[in-house]
C-alpha positions in Angstrom: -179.6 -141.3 26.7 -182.5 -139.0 26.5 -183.7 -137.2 29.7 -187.1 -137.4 31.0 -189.6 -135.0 29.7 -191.7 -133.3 32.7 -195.1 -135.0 32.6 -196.6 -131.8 33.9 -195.4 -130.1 30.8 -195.7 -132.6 27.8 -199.5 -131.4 28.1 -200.4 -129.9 24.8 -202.3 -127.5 27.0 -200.4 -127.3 29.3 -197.3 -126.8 27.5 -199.6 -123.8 25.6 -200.5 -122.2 28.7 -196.5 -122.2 29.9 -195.4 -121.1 26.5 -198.3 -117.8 26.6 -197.2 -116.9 30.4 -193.2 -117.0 29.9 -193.6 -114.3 27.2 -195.8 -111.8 29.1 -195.8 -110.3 33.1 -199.2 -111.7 34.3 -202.2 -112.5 32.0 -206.1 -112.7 32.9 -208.2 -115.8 32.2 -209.9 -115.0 28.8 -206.2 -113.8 27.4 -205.1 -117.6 27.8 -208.0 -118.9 26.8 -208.3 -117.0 23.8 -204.5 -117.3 22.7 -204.4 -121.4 23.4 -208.2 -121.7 22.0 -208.7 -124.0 24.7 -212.8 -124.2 26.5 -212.9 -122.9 29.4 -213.6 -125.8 32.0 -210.8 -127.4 30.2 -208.7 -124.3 31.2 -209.5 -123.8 34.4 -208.4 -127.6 35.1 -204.9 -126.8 33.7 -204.8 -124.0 35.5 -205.1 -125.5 39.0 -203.0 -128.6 37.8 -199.8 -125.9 36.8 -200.3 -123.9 40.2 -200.5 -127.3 42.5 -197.0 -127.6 41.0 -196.0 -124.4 41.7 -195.1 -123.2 37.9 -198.0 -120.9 38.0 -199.9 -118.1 40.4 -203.2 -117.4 40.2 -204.5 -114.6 41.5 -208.7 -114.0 41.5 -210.5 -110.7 41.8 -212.4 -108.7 40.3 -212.1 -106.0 37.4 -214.8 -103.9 38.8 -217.9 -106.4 39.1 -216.5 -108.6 37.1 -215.0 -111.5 38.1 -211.1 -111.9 36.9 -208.3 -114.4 37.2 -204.7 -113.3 36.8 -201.8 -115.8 36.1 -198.3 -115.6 35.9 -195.5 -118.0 35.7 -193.1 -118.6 39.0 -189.5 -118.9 39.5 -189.7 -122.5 39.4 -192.1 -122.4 36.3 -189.4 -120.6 34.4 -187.1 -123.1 35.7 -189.2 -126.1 34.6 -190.2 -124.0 31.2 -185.9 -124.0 30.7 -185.3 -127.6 31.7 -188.5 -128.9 29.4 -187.1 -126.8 26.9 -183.6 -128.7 27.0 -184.9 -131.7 26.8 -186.3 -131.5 23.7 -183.4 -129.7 22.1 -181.5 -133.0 23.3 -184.0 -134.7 21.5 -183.5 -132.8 18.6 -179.7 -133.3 18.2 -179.9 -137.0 18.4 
């Protein structure tokens, strides 16, 4: 029996974003948006869609007088990140 994928994650987008933040610390708005070549309203949408869940905190500021947005993955992203992950390797092997 296959598990259920995690909605939240089966985004392409989404699933982009995820996939940027688990390899790096924290990363700002126009790094994301640049490595997933997503627009940015489209973005931003994901964005607060990942941190409702809780698999992402973002963090706004500003880089002098510029504004700047800061992500980075959470505990339970990584967790959810792994478990997606599984899934599809269970896919895989069947």
């Amino acid at each position: 029996m296959f598990k259920k994928l995690d909605p939240l994650l089966h985004s392409e987008l989404r699933l982009a974003v995820m996939s940027v933040l688990i390899g790096v610390k924290e990363a700002d708005f126009n790094f994301i948006k640049e490595q997933t070549q997503a627009t940015a309203g489209n973005l931003s949408v994901q964005l607060d869609k990942l941190a409702q869940a809780g698999y992402i905190q973002v963090e706004k500021g500003f880089a002098g007088k510029k504004p700047r947005t800061l992500c980075r993955v959470t505990p339970q992203g990584i967790q959810a990140f792994s478990d997606y992950v599984e899934c599809l390797k269970g896919y895989i092997q069947h």
